[in-house]
Jmol script that loads the backbone (N, CA, C; Angstrom):
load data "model"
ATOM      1  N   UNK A   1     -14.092  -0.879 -20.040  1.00  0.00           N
ATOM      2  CA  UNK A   1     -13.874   0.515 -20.371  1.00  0.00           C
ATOM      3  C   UNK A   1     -12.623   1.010 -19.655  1.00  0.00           C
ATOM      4  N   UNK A   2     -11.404   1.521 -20.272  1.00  0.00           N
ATOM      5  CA  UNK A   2     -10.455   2.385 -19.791  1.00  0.00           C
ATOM      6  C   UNK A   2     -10.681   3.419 -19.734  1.00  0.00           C
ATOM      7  N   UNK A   3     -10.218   3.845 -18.286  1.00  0.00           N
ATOM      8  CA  UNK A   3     -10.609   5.176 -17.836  1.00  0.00           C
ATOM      9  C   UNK A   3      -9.573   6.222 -17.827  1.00  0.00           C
ATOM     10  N   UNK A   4      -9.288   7.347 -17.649  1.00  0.00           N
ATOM     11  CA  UNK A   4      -7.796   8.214 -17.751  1.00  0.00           C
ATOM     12  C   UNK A   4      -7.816   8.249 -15.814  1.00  0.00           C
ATOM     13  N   UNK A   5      -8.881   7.687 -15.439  1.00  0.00           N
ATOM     14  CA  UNK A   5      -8.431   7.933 -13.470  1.00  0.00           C
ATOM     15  C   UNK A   5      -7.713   6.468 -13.522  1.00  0.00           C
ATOM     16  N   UNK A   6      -7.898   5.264 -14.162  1.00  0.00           N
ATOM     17  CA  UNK A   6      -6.979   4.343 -13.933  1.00  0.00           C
ATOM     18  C   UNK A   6      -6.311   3.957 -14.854  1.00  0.00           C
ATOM     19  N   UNK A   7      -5.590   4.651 -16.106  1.00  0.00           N
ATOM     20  CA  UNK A   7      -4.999   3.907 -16.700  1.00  0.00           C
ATOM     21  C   UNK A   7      -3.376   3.740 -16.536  1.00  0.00           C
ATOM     22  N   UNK A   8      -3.229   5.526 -15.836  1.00  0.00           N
ATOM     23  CA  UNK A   8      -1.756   5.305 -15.528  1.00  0.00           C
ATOM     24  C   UNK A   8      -1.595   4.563 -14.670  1.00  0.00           C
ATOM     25  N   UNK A   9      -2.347   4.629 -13.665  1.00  0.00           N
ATOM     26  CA  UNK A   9      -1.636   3.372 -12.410  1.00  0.00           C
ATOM     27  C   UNK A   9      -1.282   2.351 -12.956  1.00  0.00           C
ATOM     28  N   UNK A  10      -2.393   1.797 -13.452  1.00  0.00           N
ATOM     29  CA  UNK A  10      -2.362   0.506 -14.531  1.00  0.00           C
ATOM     30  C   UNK A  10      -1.074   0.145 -15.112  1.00  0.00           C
ATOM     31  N   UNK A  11      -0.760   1.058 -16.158  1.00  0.00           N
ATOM     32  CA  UNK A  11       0.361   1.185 -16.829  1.00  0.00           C
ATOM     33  C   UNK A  11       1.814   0.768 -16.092  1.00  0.00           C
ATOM     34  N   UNK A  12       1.182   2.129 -15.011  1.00  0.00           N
ATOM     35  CA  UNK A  12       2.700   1.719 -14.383  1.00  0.00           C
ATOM     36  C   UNK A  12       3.177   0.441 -13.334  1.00  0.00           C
ATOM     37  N   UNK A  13       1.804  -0.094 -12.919  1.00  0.00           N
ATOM     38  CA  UNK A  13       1.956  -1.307 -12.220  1.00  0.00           C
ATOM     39  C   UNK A  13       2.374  -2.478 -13.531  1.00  0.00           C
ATOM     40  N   UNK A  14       2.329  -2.202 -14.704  1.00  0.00           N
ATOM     41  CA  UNK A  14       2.494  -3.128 -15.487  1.00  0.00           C
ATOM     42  C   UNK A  14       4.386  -2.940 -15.820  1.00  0.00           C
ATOM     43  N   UNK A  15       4.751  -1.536 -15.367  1.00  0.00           N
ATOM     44  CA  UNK A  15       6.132  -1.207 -15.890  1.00  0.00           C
ATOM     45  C   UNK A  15       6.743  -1.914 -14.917  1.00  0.00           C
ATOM     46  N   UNK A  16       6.612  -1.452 -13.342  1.00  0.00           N
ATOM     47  CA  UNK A  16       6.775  -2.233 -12.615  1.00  0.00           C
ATOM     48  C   UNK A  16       7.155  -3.668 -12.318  1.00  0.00           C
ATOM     49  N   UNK A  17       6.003  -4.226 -13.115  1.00  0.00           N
ATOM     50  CA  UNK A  17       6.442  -5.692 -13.191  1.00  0.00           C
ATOM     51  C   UNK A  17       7.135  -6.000 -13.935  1.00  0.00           C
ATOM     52  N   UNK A  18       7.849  -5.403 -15.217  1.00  0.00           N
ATOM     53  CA  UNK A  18       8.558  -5.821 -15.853  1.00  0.00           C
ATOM     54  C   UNK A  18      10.290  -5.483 -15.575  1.00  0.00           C
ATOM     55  N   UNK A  19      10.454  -4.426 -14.682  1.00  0.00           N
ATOM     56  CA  UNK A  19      11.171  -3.838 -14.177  1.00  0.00           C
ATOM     57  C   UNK A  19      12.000  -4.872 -13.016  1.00  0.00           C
ATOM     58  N   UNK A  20      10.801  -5.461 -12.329  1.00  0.00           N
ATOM     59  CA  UNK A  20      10.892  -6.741 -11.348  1.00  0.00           C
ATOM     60  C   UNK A  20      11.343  -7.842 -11.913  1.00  0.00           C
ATOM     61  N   UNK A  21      10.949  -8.208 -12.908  1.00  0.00           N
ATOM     62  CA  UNK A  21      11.175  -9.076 -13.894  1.00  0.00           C
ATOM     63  C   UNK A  21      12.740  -9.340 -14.553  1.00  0.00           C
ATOM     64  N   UNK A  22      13.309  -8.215 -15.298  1.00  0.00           N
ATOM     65  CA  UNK A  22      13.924  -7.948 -15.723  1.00  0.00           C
ATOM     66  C   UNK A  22      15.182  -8.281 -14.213  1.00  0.00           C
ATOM     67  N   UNK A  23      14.906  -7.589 -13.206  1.00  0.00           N
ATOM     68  CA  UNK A  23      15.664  -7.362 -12.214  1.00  0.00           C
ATOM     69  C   UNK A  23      15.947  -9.160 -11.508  1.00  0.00           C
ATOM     70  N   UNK A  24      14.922  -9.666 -11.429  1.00  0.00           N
ATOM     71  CA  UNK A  24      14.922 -10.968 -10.756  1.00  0.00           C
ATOM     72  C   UNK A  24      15.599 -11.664 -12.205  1.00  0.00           C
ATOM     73  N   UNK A  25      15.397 -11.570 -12.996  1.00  0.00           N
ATOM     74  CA  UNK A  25      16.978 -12.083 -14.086  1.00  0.00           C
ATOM     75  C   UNK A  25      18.566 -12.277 -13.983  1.00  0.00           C
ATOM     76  N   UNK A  26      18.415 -10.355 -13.631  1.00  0.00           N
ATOM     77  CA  UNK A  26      19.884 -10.277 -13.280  1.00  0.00           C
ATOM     78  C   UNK A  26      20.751 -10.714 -12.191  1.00  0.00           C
ATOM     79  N   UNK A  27      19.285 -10.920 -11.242  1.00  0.00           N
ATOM     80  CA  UNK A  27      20.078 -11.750 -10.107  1.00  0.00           C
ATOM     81  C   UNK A  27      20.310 -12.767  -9.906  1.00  0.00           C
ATOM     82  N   UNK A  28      19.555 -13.719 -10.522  1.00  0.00           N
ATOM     83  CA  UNK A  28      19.337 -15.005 -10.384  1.00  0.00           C
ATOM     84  C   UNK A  28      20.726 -15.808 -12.222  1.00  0.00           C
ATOM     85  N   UNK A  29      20.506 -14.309 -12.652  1.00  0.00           N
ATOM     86  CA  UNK A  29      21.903 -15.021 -13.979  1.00  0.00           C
ATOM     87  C   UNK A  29      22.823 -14.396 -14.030  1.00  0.00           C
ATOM     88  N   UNK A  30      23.280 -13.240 -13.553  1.00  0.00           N
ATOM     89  CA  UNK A  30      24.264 -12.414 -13.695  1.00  0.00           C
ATOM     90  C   UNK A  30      25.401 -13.142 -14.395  1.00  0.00           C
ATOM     91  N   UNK A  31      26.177 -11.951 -14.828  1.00  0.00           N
ATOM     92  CA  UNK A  31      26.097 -11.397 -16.000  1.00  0.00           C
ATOM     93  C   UNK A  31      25.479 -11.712 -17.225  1.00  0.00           C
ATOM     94  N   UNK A  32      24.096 -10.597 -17.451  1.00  0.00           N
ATOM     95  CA  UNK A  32      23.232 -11.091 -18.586  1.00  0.00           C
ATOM     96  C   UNK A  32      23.088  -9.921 -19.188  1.00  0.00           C
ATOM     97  N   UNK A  33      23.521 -10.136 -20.434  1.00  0.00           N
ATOM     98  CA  UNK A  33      22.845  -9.252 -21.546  1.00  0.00           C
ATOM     99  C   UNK A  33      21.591  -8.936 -21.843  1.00  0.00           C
ATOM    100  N   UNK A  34      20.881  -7.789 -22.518  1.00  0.00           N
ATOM    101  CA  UNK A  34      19.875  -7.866 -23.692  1.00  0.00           C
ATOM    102  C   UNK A  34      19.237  -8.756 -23.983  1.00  0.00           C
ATOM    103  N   UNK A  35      20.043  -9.059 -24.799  1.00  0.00           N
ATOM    104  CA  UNK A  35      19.595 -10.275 -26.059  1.00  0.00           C
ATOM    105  C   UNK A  35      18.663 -11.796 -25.166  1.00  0.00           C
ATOM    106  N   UNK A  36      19.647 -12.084 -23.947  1.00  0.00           N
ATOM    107  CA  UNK A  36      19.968 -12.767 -23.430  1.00  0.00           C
ATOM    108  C   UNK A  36      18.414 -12.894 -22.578  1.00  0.00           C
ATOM    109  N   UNK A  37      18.176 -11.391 -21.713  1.00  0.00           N
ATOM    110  CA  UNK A  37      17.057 -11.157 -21.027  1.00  0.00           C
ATOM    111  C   UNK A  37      15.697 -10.850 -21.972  1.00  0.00           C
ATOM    112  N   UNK A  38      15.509 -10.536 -22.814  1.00  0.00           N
ATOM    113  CA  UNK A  38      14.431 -10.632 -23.900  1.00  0.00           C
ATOM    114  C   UNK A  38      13.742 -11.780 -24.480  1.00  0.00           C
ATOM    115  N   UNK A  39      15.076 -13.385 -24.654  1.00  0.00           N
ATOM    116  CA  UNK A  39      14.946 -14.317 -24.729  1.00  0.00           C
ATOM    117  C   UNK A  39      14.420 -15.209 -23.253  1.00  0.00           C
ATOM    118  N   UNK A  40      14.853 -15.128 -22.384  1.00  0.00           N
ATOM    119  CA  UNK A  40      14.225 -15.259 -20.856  1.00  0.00           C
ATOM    120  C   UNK A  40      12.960 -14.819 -20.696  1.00  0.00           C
ATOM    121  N   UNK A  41      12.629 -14.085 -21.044  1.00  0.00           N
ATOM    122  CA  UNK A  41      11.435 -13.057 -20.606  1.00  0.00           C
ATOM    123  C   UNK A  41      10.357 -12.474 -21.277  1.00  0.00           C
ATOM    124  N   UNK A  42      10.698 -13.058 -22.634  1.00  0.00           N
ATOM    125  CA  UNK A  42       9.655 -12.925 -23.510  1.00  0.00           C
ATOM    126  C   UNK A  42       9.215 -11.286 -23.523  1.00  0.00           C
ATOM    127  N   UNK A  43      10.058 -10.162 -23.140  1.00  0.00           N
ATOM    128  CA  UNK A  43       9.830  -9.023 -23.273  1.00  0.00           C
ATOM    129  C   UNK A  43      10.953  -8.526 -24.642  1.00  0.00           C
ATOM    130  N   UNK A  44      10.235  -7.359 -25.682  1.00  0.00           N
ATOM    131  CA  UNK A  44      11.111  -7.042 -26.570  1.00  0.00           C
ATOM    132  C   UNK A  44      12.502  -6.003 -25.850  1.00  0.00           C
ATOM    133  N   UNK A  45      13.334  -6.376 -26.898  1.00  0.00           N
ATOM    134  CA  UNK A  45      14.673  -5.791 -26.110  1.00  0.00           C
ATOM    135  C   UNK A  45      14.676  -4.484 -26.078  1.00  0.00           C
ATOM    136  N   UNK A  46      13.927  -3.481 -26.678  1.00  0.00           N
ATOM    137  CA  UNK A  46      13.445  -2.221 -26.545  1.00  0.00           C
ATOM    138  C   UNK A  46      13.009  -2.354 -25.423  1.00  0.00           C
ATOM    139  N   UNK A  47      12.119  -2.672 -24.228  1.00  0.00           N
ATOM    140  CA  UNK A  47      11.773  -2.634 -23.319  1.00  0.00           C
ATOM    141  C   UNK A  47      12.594  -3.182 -22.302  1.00  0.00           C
ATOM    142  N   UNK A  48      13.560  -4.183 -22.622  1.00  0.00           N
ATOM    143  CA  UNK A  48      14.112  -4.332 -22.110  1.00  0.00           C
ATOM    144  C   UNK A  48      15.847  -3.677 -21.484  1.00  0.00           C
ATOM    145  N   UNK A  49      15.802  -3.102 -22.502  1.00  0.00           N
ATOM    146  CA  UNK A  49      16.537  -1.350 -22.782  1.00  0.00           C
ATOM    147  C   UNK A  49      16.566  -0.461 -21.311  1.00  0.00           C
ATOM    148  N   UNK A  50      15.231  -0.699 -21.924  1.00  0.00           N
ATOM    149  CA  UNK A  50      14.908   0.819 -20.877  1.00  0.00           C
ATOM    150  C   UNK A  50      14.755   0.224 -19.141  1.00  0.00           C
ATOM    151  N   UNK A  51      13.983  -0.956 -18.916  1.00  0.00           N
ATOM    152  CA  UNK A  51      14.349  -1.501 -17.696  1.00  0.00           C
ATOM    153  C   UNK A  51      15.558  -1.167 -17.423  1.00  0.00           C
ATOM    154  N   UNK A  52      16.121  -1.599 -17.760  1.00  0.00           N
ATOM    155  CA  UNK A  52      17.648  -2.175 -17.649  1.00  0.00           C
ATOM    156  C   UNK A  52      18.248  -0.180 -16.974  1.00  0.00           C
ATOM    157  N   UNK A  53      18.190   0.596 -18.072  1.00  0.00           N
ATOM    158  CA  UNK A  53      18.478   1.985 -17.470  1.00  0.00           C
ATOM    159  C   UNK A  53      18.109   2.457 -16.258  1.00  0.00           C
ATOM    160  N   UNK A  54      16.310   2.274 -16.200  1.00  0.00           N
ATOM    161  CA  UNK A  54      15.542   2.452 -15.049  1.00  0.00           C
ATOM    162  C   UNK A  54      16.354   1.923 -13.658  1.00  0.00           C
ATOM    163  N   UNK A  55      16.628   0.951 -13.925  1.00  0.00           N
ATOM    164  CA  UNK A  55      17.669   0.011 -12.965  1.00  0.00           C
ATOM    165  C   UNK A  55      18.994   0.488 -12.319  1.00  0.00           C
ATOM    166  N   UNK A  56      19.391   0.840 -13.246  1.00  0.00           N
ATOM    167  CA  UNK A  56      20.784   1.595 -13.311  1.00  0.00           C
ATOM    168  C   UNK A  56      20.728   2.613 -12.107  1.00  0.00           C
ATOM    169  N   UNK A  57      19.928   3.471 -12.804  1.00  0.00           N
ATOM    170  CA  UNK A  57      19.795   4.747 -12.089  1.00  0.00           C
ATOM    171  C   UNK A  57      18.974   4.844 -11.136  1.00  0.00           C
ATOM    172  N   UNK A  58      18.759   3.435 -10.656  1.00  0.00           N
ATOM    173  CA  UNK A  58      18.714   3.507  -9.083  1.00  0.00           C
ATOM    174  C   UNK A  58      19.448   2.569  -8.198  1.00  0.00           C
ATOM    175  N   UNK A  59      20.235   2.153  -8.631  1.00  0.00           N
ATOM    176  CA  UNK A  59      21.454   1.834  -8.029  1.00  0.00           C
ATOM    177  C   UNK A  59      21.546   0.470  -8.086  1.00  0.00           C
ATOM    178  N   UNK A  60      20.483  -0.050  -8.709  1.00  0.00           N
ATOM    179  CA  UNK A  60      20.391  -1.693  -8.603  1.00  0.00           C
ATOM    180  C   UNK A  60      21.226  -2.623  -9.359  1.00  0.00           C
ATOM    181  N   UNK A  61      21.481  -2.524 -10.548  1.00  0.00           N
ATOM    182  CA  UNK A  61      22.219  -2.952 -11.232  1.00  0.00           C
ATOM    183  C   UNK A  61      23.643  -1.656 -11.550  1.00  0.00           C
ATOM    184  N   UNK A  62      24.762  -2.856 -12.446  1.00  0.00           N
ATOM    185  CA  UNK A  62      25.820  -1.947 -13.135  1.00  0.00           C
ATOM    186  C   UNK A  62      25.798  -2.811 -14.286  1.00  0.00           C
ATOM    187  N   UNK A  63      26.494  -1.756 -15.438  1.00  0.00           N
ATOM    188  CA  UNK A  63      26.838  -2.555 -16.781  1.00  0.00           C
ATOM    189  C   UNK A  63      28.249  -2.952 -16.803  1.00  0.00           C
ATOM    190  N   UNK A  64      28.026  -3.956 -16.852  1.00  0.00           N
ATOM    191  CA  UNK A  64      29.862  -4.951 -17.079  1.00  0.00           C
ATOM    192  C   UNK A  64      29.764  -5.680 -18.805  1.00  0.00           C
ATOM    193  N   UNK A  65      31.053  -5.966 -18.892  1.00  0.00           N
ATOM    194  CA  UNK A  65      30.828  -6.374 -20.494  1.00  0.00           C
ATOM    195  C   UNK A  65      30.815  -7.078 -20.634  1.00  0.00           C
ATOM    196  N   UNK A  66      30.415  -8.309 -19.732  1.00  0.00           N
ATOM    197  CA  UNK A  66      29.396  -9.593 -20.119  1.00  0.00           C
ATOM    198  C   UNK A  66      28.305  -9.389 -19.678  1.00  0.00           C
ATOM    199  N   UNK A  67      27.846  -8.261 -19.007  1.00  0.00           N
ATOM    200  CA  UNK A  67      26.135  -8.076 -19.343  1.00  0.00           C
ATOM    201  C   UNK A  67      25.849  -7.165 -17.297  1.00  0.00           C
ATOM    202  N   UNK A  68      24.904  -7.056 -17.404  1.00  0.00           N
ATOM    203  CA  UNK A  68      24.043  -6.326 -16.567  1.00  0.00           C
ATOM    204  C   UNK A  68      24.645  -7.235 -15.364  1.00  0.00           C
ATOM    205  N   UNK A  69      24.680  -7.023 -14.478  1.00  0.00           N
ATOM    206  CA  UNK A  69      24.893  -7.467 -12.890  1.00  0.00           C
ATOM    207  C   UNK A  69      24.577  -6.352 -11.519  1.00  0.00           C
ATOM    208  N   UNK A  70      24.386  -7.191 -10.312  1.00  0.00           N
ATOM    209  CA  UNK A  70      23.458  -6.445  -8.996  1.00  0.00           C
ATOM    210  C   UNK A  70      24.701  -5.631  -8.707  1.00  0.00           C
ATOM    211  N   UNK A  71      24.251  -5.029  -7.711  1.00  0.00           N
ATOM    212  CA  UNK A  71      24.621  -4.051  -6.699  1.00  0.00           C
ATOM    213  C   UNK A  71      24.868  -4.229  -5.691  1.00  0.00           C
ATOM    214  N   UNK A  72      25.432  -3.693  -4.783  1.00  0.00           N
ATOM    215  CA  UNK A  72      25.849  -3.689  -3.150  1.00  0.00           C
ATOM    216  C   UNK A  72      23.847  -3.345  -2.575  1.00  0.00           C
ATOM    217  N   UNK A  73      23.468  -2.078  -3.428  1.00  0.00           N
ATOM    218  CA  UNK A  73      22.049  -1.663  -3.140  1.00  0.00           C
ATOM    219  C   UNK A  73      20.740  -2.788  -3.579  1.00  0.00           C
ATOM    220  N   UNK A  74      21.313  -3.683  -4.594  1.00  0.00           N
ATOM    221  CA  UNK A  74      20.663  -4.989  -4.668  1.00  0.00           C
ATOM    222  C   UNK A  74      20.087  -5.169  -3.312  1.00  0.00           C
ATOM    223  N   UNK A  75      20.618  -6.037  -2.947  1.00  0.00           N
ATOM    224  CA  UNK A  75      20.061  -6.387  -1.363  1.00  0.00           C
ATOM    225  C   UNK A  75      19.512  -5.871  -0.824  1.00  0.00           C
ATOM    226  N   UNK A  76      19.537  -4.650  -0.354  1.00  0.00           N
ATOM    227  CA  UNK A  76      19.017  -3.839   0.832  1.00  0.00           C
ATOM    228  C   UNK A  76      17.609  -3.310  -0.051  1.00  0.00           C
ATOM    229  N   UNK A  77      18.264  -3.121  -1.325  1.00  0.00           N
ATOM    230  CA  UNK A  77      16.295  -3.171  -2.145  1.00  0.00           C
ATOM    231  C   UNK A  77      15.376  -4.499  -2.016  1.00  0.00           C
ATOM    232  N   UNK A  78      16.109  -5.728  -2.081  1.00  0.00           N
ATOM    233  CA  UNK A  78      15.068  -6.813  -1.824  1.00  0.00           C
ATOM    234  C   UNK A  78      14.597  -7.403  -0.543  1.00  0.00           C
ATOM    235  N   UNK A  79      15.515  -6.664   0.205  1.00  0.00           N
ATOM    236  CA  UNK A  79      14.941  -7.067   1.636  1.00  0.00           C
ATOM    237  C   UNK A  79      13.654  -6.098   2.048  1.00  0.00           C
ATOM    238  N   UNK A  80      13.308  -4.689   1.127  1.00  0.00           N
ATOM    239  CA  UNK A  80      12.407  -3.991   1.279  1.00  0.00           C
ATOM    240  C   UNK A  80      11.439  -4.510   0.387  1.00  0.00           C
ATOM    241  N   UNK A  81      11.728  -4.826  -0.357  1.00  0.00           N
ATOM    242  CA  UNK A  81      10.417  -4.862  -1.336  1.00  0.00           C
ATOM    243  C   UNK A  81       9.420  -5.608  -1.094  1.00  0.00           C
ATOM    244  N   UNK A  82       9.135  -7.070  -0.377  1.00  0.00           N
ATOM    245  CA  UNK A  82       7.983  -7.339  -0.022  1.00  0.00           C
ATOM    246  C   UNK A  82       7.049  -6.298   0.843  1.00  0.00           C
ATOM    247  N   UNK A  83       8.163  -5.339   1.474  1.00  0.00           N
ATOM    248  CA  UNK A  83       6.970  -4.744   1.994  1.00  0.00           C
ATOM    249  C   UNK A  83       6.860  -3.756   1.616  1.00  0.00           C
ATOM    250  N   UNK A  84       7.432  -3.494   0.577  1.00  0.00           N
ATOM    251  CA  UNK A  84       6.676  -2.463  -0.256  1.00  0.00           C
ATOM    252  C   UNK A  84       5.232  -2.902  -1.051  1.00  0.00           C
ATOM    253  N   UNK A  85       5.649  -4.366  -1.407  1.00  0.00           N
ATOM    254  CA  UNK A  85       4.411  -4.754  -2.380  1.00  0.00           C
ATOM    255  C   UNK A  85       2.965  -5.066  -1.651  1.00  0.00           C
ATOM    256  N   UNK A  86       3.564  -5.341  -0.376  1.00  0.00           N
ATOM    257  CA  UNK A  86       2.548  -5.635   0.462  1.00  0.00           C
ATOM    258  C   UNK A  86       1.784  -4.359   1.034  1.00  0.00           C
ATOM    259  N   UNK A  87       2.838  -3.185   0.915  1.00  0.00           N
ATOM    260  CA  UNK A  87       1.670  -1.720   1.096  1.00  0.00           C
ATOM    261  C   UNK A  87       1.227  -1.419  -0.034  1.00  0.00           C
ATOM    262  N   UNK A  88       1.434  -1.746  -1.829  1.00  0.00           N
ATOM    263  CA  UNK A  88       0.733  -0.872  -2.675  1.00  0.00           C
ATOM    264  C   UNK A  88      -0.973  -2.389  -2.652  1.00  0.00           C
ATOM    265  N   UNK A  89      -0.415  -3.476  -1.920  1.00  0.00           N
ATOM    266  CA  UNK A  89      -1.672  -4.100  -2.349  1.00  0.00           C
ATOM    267  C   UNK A  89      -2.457  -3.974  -1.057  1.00  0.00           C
ATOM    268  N   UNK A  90      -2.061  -3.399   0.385  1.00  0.00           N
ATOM    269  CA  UNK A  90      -3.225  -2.645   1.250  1.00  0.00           C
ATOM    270  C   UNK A  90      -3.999  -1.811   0.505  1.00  0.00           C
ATOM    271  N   UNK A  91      -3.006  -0.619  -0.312  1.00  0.00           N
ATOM    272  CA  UNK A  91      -3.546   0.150  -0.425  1.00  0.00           C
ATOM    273  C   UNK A  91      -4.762  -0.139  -1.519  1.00  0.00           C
ATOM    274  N   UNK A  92      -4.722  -1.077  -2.364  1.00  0.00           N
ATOM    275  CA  UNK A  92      -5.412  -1.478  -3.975  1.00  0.00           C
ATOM    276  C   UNK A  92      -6.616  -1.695  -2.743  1.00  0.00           C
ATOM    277  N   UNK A  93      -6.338  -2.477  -1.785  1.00  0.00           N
ATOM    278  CA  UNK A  93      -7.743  -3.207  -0.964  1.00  0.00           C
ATOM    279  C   UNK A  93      -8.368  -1.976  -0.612  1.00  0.00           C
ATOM    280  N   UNK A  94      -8.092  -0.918  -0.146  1.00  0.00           N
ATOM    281  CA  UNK A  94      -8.424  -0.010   0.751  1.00  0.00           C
ATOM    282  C   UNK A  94      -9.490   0.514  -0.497  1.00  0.00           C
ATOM    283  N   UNK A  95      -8.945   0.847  -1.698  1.00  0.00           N
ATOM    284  CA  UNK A  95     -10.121   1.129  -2.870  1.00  0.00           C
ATOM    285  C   UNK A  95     -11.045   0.193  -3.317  1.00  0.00           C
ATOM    286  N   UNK A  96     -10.952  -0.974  -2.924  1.00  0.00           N
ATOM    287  CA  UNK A  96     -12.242  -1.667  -3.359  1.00  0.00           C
ATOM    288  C   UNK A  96     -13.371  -1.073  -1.946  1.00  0.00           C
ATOM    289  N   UNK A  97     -12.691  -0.816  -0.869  1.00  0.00           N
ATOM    290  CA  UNK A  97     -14.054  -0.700   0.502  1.00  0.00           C
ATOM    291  C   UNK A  97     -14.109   1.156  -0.364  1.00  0.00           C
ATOM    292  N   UNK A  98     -14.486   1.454  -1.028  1.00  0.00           N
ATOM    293  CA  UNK A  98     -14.819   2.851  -1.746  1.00  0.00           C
ATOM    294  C   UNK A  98     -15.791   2.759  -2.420  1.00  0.00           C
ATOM    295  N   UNK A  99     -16.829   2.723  -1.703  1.00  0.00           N
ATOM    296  CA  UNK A  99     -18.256   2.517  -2.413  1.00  0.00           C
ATOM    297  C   UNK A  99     -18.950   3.330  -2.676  1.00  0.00           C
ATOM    298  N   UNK A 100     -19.492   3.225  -4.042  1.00  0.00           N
ATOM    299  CA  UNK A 100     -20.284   4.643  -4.763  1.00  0.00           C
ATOM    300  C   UNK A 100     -21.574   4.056  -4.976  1.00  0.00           C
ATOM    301  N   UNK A 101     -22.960   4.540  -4.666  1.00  0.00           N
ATOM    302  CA  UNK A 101     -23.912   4.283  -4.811  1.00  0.00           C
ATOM    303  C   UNK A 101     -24.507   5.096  -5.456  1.00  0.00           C
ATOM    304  N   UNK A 102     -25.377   4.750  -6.382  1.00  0.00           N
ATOM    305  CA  UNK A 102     -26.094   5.768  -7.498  1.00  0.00           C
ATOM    306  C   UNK A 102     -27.716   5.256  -7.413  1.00  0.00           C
TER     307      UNK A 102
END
end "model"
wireframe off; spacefill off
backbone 0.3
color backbone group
């Protein structure tokens, strides 16, 4: 059963990963297109669109005209992000000890 108390999280932990996804592309192929990352990633290029913007406008990537490439802010985002991922999955643990008894 989907609930409306978890579906956005849901959702957005799923945008998330594709966002990650998309991003661990550009670094690991730079300069990559669209076409290019849709075929990699088995995500449609509509979604892969909008990653790609999401990206942008936070400083992670730039558009060059052989395709998407990192940032100076690249780095200093991946040196954070394990521990970012490692606080949203404290926090996921912290809701399973949330026990409702009926």
């Amino acid at each position: 059963m989907i609930s409306i108390l978890t579906e956005k999280v849901s959702g957005e932990l799923e945008m998330l990963e594709r966002h990650l996804l998309i991003l661990k592309q550009v670094v690991e192929n730079e300069p990559i297109g669209i076409l290019k990352l849709a075929e990699e990633t088995n995500i449609p290029s509509h979604k892969v669109r909008y990653s790609l913007r999401v990206l942008e406008q936070e400083g992670l990537i730039k558009a060059s005209a052989p395709g998407a490439v990192t940032t100076e802010q690249t780095v200093l985002f991946l040196e954070e992000l394990e521990g970012m991922i490692e606080d949203l999955s404290r926090r996921s643990e912290e809701l399973k000890k949330i026990k409702i008894e009926r």
